[in-house]
C-alpha positions in Angstrom: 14.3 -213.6 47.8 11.8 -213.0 50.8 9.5 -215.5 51.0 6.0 -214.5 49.9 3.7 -212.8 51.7 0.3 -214.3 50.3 0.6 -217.8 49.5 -1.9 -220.7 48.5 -2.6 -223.4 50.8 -3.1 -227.3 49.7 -6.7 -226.7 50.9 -7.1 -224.1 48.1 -7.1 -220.5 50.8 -4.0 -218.8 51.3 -2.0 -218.0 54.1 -1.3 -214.4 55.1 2.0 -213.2 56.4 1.5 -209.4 56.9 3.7 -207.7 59.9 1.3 -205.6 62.0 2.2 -202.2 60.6 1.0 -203.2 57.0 -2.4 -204.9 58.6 -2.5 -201.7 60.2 -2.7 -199.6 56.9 -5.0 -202.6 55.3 -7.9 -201.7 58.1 -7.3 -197.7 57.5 -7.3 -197.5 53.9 -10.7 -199.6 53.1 -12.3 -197.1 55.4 -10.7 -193.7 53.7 -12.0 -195.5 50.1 -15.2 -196.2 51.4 -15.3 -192.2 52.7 -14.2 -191.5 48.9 -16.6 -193.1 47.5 -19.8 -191.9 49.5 -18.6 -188.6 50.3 -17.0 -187.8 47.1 -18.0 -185.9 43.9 -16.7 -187.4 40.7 -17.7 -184.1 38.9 -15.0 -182.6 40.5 -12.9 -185.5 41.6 -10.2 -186.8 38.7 -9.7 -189.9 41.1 -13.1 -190.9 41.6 -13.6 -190.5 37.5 -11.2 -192.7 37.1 -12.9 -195.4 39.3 -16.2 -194.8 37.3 -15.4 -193.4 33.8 -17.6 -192.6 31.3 -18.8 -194.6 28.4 -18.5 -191.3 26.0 -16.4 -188.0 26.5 -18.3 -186.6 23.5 -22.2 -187.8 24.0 -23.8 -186.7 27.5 -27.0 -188.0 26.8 -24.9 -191.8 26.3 -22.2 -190.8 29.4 -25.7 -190.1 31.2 -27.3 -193.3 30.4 -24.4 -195.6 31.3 -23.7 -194.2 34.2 -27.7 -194.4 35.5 -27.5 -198.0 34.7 -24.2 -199.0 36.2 -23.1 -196.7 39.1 -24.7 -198.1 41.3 -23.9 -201.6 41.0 -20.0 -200.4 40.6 -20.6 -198.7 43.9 -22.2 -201.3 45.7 -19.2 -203.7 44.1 -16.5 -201.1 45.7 -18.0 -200.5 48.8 -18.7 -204.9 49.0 -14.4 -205.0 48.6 -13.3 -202.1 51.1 -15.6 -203.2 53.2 -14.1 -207.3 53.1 -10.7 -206.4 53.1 -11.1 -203.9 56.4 -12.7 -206.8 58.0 -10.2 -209.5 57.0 -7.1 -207.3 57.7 -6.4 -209.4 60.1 -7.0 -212.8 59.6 -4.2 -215.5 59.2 -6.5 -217.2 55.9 -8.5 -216.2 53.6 -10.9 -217.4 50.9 -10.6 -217.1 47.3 -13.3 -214.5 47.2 -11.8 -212.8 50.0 -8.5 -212.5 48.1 -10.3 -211.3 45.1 -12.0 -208.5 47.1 -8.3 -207.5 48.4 -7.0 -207.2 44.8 -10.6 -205.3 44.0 -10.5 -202.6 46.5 -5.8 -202.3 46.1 -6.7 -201.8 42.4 -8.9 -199.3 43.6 -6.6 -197.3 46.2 -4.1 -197.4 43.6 -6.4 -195.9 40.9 -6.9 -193.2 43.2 -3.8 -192.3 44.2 -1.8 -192.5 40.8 -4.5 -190.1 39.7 -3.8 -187.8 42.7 0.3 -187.9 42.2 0.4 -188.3 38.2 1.9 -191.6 38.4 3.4 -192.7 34.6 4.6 -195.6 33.5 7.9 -193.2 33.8 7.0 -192.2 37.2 9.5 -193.5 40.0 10.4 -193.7 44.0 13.5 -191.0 42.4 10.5 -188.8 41.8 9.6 -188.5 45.0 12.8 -188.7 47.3 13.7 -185.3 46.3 10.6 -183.7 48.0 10.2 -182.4 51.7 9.4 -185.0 53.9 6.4 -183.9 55.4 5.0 -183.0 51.8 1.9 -185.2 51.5 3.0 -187.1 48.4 5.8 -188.4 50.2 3.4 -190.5 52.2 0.8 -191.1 49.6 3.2 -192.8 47.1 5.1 -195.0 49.9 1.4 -196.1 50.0 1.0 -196.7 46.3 4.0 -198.6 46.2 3.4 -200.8 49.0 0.1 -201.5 47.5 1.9 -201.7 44.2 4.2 -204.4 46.2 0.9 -206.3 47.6 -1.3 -206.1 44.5 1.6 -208.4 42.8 2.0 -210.4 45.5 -2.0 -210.9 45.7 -1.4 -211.8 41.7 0.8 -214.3 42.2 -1.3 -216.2 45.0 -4.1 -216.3 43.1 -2.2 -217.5 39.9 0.0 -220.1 41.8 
């Protein structure tokens, strides 16, 4: 077994052993969420109604209401964690809350792109080897799984 990659400290942080490729994709995808999430139209978006559904499918007038009082403070809570994690990517220790902010905005990149390639609870990597290689979901789900890989080992940190 490979030793983990996020691990708790006796001081109570946790040391981060990320190779420079994944740090790479940890300052780059914070940035493209945070681009989602200002630029982005949940009307139209599935992904971005998934990070902010609705307290009623059936009442507007409700669905209008919640959303007035809490969007904004779900925003702010979004942009807070993409904007931590892109800072931290590279640092050798972090803080509890920093950690939590990591888990906050993965969760959220992972929202977003199981929405965007129908990921199941059936859904595998065999579901996507058989497509082109340059076809976009190639890439996008070796990034869900990675995240997938790195949410669990964020889990475990933090549980440990």
């Amino acid at each position: 077994m490979a030793p983990a990659r996020i691990k708790r400290t006796r001081r109570g942080d946790f040391l981060v052993r990320l190779p420079a490729a994944e740090r790479e994709l940890l300052r780059r995808v914070p940035r493209e969420l945070r681009t989602l999430l200002t630029e982005g139209d949940p009307s139209r978006d599935p992904a971005l109604r998934r990070l902010f559904p609705p307290a009623s499918l059936e009442d507007e007038r409700l669905r209008a209401e919640f959303e007035r009082l809490t969007r904004h403070e779900l925003l702010a809570g979004r942009l807070a964690a993409a904007e931590t994690m892109e800072r931290t990517a590279d640092a050798g220790r972090l803080s509890e809350d920093e950690l939590l902010a990591w888990l906050s905005a993965i969760n959220d990149v992972r929202l977003v792109l199981g929405t965007r390639l129908d990921v199941t609870e059936e859904t595998t990597a065999e579901d996507f080897a058989e497509l082109p290689e340059d076809d976009e979901r190639v890439r996008m789900y070796a990034v869900y799984a990675y995240l997938t890989f790195l949410e669990d080992q964020v889990v475990e940190a933090l549980a440990g």
